[in-house]
mmCIF file as gemmi writes it, N, C-alpha and C atoms, coordinates in Angstrom:
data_model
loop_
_atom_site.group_PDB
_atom_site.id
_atom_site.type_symbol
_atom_site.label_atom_id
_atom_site.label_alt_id
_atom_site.label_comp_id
_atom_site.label_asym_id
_atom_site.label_entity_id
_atom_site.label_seq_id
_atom_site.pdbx_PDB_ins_code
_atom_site.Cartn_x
_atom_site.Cartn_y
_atom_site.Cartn_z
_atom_site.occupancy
_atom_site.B_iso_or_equiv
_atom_site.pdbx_formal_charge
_atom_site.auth_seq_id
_atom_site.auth_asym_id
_atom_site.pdbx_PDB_model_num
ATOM 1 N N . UNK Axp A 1 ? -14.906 -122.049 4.657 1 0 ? 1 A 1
ATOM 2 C CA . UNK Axp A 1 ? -15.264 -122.517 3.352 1 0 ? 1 A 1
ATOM 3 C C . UNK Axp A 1 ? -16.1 -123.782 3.504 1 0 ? 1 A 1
ATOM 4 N N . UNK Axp A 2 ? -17.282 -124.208 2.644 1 0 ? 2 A 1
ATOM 5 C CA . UNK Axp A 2 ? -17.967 -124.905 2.812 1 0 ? 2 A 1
ATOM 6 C C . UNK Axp A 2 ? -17.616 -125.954 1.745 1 0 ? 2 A 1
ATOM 7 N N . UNK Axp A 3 ? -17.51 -127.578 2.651 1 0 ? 3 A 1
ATOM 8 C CA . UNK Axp A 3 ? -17.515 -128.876 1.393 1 0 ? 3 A 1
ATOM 9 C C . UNK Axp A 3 ? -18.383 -128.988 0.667 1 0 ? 3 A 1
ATOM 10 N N . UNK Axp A 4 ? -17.951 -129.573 -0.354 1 0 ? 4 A 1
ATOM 11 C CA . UNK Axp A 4 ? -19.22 -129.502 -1.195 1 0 ? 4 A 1
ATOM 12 C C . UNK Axp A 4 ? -19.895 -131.423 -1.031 1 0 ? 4 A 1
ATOM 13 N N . UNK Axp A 5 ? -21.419 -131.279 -1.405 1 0 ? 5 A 1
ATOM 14 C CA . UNK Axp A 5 ? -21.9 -132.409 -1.449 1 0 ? 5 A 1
ATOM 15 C C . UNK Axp A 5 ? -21.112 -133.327 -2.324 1 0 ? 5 A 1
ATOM 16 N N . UNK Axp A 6 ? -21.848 -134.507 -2.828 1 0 ? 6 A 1
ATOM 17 C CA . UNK Axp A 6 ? -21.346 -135.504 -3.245 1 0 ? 6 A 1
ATOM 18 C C . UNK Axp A 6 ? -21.525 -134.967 -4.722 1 0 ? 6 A 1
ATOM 19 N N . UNK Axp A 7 ? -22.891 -134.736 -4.721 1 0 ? 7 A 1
ATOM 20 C CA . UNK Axp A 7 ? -23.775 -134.144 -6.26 1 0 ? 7 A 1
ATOM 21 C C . UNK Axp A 7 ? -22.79 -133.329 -6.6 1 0 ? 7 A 1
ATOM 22 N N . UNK Axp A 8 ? -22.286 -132.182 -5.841 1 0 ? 8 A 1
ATOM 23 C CA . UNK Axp A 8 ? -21.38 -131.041 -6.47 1 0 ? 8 A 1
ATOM 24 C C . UNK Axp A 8 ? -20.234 -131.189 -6.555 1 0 ? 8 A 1
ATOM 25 N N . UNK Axp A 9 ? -19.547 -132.309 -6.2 1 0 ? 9 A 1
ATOM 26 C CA . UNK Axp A 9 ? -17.947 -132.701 -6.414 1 0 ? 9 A 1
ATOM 27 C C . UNK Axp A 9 ? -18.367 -133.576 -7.941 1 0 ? 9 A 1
ATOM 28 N N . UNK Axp A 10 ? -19.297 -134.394 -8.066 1 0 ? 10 A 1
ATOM 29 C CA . UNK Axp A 10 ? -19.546 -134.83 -9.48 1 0 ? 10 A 1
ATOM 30 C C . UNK Axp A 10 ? -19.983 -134.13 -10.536 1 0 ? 10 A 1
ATOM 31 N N . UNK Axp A 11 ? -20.431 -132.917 -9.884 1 0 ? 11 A 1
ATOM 32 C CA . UNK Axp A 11 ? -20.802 -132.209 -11.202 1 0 ? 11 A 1
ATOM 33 C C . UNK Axp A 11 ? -19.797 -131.57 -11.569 1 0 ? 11 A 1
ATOM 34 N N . UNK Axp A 12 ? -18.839 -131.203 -10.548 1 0 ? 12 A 1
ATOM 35 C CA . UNK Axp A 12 ? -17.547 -130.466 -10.81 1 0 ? 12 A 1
ATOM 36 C C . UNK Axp A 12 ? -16.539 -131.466 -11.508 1 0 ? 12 A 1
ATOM 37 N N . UNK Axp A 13 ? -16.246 -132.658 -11.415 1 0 ? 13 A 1
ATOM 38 C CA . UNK Axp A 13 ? -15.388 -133.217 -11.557 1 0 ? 13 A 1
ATOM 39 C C . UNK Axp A 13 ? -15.858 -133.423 -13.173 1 0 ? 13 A 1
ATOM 40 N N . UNK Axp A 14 ? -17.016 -133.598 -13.629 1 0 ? 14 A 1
ATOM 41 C CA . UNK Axp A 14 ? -17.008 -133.366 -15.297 1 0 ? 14 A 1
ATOM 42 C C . UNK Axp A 14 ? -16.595 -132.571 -16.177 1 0 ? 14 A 1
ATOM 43 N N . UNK Axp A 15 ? -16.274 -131.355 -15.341 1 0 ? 15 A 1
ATOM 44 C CA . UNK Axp A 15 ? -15.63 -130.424 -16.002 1 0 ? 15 A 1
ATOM 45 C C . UNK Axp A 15 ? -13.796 -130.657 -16.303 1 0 ? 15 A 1
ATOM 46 N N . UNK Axp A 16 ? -13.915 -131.378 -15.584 1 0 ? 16 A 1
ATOM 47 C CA . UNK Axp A 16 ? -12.417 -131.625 -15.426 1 0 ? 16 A 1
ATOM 48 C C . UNK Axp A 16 ? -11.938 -133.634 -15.864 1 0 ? 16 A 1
ATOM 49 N N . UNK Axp A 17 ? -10.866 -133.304 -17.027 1 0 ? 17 A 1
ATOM 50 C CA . UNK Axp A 17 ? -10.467 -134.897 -17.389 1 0 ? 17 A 1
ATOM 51 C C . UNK Axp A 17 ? -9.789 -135.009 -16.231 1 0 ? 17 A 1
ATOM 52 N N . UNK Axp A 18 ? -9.845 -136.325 -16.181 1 0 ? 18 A 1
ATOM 53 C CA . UNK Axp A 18 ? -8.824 -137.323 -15.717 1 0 ? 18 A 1
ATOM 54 C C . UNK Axp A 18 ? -8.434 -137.382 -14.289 1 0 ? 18 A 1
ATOM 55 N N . UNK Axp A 19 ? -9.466 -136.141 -13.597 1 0 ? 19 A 1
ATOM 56 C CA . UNK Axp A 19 ? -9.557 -136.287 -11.837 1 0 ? 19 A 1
ATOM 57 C C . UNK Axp A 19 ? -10.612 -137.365 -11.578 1 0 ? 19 A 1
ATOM 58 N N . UNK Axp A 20 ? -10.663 -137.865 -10.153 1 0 ? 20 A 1
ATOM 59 C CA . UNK Axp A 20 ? -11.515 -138.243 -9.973 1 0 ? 20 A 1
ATOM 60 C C . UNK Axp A 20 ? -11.577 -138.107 -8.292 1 0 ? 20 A 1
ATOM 61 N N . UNK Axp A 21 ? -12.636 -138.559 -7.634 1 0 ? 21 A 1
ATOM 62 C CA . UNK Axp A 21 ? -12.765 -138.555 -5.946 1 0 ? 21 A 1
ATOM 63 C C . UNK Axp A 21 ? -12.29 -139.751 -5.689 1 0 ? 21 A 1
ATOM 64 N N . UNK Axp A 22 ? -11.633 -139.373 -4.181 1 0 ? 22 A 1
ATOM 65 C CA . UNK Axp A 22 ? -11.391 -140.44 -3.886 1 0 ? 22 A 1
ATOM 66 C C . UNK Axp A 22 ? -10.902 -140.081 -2.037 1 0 ? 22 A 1
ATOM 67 N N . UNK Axp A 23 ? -11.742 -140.909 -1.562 1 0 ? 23 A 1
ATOM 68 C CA . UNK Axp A 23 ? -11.538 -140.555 0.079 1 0 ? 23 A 1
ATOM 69 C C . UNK Axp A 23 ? -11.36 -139.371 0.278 1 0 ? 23 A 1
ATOM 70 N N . UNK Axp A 24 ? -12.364 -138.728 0.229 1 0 ? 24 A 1
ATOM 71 C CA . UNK Axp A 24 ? -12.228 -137.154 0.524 1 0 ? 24 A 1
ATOM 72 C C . UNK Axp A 24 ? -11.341 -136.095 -0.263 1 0 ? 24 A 1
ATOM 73 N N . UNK Axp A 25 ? -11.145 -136.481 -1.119 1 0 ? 25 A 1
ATOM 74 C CA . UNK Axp A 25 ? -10.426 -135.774 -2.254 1 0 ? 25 A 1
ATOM 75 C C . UNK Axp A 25 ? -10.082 -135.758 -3.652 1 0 ? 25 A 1
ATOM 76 N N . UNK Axp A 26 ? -9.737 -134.911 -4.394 1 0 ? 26 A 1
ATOM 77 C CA . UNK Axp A 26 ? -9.355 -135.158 -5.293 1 0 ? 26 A 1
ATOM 78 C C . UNK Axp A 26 ? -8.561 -135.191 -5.84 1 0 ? 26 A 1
ATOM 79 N N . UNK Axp A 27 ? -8.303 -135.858 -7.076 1 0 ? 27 A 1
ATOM 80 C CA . UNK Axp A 27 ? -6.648 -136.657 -7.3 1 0 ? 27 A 1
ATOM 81 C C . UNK Axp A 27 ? -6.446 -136.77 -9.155 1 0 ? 27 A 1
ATOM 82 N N . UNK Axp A 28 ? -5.544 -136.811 -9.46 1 0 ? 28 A 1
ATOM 83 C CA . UNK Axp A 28 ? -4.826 -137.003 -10.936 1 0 ? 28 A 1
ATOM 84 C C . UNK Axp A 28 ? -3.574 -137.103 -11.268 1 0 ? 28 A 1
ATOM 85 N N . UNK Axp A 29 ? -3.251 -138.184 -12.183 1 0 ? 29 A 1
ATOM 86 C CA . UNK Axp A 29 ? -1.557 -138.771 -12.325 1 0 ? 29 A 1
ATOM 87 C C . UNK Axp A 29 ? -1.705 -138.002 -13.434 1 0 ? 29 A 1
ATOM 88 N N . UNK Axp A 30 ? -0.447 -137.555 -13.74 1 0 ? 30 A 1
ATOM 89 C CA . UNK Axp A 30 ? 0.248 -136.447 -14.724 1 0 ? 30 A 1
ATOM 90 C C . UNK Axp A 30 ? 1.435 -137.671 -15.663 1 0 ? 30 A 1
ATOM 91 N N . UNK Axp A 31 ? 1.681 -137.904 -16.917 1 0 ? 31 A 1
ATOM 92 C CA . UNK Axp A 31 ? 2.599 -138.317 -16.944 1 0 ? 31 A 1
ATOM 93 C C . UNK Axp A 31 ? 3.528 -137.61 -17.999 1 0 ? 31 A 1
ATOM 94 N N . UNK Axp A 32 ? 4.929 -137.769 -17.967 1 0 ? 32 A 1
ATOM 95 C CA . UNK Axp A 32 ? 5.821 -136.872 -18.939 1 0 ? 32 A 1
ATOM 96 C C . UNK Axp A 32 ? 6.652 -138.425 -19.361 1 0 ? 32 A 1
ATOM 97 N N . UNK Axp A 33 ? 7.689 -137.513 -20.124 1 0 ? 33 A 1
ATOM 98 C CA . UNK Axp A 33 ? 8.923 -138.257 -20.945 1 0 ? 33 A 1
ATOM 99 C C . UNK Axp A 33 ? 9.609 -138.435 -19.963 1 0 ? 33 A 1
ATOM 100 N N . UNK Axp A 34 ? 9.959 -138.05 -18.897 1 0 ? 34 A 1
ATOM 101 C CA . UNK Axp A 34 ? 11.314 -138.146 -18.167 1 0 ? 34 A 1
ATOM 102 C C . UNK Axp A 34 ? 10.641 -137.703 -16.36 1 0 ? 34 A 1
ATOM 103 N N . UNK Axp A 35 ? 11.924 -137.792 -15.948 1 0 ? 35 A 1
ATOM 104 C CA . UNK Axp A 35 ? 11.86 -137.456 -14.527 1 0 ? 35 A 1
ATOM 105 C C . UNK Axp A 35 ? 11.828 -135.736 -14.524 1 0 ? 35 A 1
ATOM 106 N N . UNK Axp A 36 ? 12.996 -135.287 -15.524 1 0 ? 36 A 1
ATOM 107 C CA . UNK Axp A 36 ? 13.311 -133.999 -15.362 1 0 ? 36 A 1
ATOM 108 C C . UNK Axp A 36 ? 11.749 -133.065 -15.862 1 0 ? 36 A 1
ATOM 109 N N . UNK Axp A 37 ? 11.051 -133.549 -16.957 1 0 ? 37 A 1
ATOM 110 C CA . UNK Axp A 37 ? 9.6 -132.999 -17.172 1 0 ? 37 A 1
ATOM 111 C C . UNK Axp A 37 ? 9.118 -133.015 -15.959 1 0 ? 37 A 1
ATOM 112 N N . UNK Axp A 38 ? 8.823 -134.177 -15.062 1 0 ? 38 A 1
ATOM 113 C CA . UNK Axp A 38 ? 8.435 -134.496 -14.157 1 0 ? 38 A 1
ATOM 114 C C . UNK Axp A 38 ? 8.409 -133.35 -13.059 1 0 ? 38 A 1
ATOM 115 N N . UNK Axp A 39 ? 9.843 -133.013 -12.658 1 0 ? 39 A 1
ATOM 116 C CA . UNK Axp A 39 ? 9.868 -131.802 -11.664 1 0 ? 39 A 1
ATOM 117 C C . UNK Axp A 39 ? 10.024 -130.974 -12.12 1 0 ? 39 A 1
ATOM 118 N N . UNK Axp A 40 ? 10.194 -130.645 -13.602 1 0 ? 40 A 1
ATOM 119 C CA . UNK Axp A 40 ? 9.747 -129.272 -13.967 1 0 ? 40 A 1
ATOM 120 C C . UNK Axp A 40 ? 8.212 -128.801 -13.678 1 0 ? 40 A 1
ATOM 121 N N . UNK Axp A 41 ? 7.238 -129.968 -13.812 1 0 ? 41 A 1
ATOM 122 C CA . UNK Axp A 41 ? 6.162 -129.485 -13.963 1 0 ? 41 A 1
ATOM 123 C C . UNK Axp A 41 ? 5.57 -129.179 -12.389 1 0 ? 41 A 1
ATOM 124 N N . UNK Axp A 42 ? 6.286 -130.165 -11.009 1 0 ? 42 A 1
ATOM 125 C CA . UNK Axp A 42 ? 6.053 -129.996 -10.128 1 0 ? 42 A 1
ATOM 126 C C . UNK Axp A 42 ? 6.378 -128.323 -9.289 1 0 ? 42 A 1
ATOM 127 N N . UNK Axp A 43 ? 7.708 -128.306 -9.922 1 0 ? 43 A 1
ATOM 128 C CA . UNK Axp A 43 ? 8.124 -126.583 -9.422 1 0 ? 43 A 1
ATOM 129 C C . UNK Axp A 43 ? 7.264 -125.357 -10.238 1 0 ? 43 A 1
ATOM 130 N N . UNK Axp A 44 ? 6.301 -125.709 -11.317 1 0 ? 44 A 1
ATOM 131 C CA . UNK Axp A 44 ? 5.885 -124.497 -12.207 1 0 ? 44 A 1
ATOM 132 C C . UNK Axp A 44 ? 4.244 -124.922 -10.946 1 0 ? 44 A 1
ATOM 133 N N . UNK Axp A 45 ? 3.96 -125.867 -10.651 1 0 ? 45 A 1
ATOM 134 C CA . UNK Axp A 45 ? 2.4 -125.913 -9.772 1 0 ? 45 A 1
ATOM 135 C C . UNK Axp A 45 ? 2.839 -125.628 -8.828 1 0 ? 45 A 1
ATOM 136 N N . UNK Axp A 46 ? 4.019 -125.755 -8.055 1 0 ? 46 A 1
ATOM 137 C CA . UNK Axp A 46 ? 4.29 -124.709 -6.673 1 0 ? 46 A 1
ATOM 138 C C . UNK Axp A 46 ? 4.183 -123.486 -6.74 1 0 ? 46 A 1
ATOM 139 N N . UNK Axp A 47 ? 4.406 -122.651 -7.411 1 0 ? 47 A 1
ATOM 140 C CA . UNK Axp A 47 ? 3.87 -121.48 -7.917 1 0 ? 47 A 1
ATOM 141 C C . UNK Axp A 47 ? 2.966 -121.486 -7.624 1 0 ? 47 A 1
ATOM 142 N N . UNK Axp A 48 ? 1.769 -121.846 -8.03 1 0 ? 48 A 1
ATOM 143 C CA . UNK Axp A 48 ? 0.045 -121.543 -8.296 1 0 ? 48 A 1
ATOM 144 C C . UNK Axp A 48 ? -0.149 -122.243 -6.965 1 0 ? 48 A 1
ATOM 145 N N . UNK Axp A 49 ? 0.291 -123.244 -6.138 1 0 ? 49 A 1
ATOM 146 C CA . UNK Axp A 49 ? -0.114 -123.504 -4.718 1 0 ? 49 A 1
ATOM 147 C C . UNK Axp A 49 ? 0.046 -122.058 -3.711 1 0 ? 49 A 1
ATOM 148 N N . UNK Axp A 50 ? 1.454 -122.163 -3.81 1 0 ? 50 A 1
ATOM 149 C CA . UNK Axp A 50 ? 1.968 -120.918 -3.048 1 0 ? 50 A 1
ATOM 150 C C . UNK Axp A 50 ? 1.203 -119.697 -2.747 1 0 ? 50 A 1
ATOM 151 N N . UNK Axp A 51 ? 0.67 -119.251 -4.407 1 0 ? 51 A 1
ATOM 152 C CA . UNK Axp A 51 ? 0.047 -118.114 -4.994 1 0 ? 51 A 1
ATOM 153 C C . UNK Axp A 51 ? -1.148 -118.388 -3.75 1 0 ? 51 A 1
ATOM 154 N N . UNK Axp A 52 ? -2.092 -119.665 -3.996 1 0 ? 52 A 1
ATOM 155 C CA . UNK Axp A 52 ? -3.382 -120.04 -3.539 1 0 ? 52 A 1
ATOM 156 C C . UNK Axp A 52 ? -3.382 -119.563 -1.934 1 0 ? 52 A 1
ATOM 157 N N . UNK Axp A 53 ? -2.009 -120.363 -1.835 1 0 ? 53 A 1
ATOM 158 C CA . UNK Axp A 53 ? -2.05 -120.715 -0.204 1 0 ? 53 A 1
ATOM 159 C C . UNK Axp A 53 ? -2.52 -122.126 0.241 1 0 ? 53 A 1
ATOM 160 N N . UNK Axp A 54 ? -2.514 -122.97 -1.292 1 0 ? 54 A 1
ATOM 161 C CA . UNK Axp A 54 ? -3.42 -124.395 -0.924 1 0 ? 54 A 1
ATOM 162 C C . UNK Axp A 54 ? -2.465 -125.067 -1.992 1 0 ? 54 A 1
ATOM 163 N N . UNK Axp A 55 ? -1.977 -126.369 -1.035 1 0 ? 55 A 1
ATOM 164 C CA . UNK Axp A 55 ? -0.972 -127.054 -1.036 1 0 ? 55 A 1
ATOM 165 C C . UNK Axp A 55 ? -1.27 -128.156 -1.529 1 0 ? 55 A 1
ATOM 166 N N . UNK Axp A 56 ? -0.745 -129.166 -2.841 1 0 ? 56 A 1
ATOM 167 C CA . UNK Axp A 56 ? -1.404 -130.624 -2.946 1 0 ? 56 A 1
ATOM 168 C C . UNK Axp A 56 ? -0.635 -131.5 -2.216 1 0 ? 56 A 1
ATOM 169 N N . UNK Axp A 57 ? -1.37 -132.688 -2.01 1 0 ? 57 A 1
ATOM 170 C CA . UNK Axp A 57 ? -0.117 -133.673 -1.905 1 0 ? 57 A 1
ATOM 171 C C . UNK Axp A 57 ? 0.225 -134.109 -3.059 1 0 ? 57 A 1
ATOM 172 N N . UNK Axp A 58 ? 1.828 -134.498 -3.111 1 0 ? 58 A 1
ATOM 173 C CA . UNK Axp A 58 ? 2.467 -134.681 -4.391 1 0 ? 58 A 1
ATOM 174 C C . UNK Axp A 58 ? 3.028 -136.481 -4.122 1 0 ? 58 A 1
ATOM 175 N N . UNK Axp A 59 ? 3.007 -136.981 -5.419 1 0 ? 59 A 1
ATOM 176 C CA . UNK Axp A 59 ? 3.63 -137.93 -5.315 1 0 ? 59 A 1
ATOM 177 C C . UNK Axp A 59 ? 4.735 -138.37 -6.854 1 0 ? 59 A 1
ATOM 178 N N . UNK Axp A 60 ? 5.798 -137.844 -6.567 1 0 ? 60 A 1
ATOM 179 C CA . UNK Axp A 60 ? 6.525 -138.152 -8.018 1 0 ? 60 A 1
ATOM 180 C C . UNK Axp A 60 ? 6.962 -139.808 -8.013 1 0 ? 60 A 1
ATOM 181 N N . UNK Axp A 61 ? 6.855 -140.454 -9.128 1 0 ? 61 A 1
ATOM 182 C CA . UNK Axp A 61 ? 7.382 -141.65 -8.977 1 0 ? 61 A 1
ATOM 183 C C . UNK Axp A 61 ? 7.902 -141.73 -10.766 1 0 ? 61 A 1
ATOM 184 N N . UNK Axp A 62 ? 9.064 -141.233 -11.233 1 0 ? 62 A 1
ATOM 185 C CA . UNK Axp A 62 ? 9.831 -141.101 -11.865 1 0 ? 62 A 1
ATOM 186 C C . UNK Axp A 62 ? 9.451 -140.117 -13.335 1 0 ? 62 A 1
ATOM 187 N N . UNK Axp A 63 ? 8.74 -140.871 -14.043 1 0 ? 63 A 1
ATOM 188 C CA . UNK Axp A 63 ? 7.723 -139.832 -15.454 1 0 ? 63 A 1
ATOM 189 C C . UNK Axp A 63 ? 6.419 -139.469 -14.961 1 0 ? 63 A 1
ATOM 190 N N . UNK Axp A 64 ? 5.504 -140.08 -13.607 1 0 ? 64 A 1
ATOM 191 C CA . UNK Axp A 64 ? 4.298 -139.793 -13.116 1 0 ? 64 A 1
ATOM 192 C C . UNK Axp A 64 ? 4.24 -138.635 -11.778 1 0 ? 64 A 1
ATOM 193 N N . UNK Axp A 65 ? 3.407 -137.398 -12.1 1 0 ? 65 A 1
ATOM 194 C CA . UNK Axp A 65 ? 3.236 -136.876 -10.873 1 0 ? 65 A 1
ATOM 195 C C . UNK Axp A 65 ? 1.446 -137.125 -10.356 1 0 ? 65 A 1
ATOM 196 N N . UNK Axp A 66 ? 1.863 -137.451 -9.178 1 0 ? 66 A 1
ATOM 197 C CA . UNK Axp A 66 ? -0.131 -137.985 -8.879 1 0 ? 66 A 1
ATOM 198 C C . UNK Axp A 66 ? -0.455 -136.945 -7.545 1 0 ? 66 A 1
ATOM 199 N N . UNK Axp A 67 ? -0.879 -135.917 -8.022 1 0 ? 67 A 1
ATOM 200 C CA . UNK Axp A 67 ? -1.938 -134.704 -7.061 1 0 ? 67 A 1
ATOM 201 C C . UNK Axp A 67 ? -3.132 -135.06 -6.433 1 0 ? 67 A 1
ATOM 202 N N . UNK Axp A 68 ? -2.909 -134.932 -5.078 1 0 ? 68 A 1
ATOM 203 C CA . UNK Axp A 68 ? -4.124 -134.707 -4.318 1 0 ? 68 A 1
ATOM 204 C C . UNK Axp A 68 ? -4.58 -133.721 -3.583 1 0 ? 68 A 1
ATOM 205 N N . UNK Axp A 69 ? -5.661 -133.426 -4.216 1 0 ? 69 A 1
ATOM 206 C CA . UNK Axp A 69 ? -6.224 -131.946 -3.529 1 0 ? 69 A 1
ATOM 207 C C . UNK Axp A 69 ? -7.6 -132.293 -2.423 1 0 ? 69 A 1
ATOM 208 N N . UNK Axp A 70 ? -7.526 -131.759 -1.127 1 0 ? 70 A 1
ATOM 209 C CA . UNK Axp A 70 ? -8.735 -131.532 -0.344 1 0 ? 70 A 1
ATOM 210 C C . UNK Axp A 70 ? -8.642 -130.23 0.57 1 0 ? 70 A 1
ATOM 211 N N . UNK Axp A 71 ? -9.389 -129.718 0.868 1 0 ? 71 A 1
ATOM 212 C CA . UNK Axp A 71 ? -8.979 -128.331 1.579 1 0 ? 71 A 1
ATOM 213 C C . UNK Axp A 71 ? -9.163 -129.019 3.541 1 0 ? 71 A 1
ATOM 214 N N . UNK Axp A 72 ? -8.131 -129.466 3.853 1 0 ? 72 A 1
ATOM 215 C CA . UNK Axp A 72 ? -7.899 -129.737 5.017 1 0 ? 72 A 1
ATOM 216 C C . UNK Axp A 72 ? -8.871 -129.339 6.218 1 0 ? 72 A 1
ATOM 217 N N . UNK Axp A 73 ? -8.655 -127.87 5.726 1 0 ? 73 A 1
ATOM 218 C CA . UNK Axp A 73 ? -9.491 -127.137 7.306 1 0 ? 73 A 1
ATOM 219 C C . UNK Axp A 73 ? -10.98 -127.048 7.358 1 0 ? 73 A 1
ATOM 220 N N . UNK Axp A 74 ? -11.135 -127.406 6.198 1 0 ? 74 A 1
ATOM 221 C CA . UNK Axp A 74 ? -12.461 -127.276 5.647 1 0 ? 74 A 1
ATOM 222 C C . UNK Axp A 74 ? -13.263 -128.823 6.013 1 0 ? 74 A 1
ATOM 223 N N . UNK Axp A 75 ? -12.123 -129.783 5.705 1 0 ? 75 A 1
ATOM 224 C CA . UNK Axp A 75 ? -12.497 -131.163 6.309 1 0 ? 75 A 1
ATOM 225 C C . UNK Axp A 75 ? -13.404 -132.143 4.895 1 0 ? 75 A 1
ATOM 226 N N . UNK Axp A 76 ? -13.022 -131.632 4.15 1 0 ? 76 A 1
ATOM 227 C CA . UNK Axp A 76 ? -13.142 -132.224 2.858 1 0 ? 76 A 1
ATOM 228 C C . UNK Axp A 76 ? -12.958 -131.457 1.142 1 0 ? 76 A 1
ATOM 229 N N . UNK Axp A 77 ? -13.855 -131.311 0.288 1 0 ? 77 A 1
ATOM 230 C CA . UNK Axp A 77 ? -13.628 -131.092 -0.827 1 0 ? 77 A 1
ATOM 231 C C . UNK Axp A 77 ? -14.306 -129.495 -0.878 1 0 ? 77 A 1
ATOM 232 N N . UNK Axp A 78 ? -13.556 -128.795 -1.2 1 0 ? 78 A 1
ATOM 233 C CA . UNK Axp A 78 ? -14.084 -127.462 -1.79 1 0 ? 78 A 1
ATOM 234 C C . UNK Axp A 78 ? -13.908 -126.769 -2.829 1 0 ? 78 A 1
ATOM 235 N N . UNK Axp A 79 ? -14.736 -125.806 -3.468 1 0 ? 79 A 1
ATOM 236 C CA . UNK Axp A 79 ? -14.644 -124.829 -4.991 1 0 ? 79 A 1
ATOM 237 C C . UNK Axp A 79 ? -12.928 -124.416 -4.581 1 0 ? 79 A 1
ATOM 238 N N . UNK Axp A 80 ? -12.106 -124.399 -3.508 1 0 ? 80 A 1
ATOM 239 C CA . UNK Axp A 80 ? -10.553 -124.127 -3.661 1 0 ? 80 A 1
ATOM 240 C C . UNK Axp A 80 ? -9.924 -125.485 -4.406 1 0 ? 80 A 1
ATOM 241 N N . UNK Axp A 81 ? -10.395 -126.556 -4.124 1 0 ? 81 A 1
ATOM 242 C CA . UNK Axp A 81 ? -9.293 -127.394 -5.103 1 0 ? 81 A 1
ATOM 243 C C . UNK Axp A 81 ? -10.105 -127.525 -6.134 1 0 ? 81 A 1
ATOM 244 N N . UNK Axp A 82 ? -10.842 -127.409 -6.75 1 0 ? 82 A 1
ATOM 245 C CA . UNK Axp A 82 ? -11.466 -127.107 -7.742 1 0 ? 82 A 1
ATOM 246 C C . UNK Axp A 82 ? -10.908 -126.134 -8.865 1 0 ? 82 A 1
ATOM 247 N N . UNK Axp A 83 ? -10.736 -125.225 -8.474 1 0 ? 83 A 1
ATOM 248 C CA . UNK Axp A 83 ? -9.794 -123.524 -8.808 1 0 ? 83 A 1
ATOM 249 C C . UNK Axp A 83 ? -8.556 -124.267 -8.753 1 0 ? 83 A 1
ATOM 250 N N . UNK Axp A 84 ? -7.794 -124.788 -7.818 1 0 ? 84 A 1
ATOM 251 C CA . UNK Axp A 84 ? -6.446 -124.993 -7.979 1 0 ? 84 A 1
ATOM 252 C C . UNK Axp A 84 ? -6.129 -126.162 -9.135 1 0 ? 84 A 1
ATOM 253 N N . UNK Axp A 85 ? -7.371 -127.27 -8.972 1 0 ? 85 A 1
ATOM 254 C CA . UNK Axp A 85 ? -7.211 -128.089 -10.37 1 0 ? 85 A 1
ATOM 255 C C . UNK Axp A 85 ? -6.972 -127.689 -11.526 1 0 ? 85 A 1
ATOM 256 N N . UNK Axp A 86 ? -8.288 -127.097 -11.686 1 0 ? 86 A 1
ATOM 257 C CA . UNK Axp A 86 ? -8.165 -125.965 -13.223 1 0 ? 86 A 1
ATOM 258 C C . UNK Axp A 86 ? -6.555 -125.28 -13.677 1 0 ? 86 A 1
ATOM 259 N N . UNK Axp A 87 ? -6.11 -124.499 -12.567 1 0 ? 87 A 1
ATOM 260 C CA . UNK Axp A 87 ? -5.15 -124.641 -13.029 1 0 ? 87 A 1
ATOM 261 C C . UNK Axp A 87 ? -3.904 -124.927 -13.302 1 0 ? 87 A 1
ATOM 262 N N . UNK Axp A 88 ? -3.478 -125.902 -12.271 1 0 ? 88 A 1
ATOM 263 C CA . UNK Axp A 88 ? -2.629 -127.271 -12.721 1 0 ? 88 A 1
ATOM 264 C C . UNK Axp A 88 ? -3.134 -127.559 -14.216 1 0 ? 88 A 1
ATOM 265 N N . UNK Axp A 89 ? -4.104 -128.099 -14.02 1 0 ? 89 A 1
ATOM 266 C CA . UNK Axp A 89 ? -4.78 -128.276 -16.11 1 0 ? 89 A 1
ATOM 267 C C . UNK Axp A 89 ? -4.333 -127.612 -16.813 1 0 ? 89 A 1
ATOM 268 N N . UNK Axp A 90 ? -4.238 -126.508 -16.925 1 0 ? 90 A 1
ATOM 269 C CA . UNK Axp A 90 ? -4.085 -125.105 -17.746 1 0 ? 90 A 1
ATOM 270 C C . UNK Axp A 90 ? -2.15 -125.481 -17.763 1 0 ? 90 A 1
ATOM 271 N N . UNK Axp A 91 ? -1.639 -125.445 -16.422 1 0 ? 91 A 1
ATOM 272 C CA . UNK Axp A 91 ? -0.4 -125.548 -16.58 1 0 ? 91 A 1
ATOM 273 C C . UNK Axp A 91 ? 0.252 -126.802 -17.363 1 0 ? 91 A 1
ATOM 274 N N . UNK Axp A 92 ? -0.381 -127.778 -17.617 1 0 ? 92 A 1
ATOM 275 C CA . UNK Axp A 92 ? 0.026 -129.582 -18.309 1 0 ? 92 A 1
ATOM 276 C C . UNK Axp A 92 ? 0.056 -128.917 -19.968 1 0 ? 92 A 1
């Protein structure tokens, strides 16, 4: 799978609120009412990782979940976390 330029992670990232780049990836804090929203919403996007085969890093820190997506093997940003953003989005 091929990274995408700089131009095409920005043109992509307009499509999408509240991500943005950042050191080779891309990233967005989620926030809920509670902790328990919190890992509800984390176990309903394991699903759609699983599904992918493309894993975020997660970071819960009590009502905030903060996702980072880069396609590892690929060695930076690709149309896969792109697709997997979308639908995390879809799932909020």
């Amino acid at each position: 799978m091929t990274t995408f330029s700089q131009d095409e992670v920005e043109a992509h990232l307009a499509n999408l609120a509240e991500w943005s780049e950042t050191g080779g990836a891309i990233q967005r804090t989620y926030q809920f009412d509670d902790f328990v929203q919190a890992i509800a919403f984390v176990d309903k996007i394991a699903v759609f990782a699983e599904t992918a085969q493309h894993h975020p890093d997660i970071l819960i820190r009590y009502n905030k979940v903060s996702l980072t997506l880069s396609t590892h093997d690929a060695g930076g940003i690709t149309e896969k976390d792109f697709n997997l953003a979308s639908e995390i989005d879809e799932a909020f």
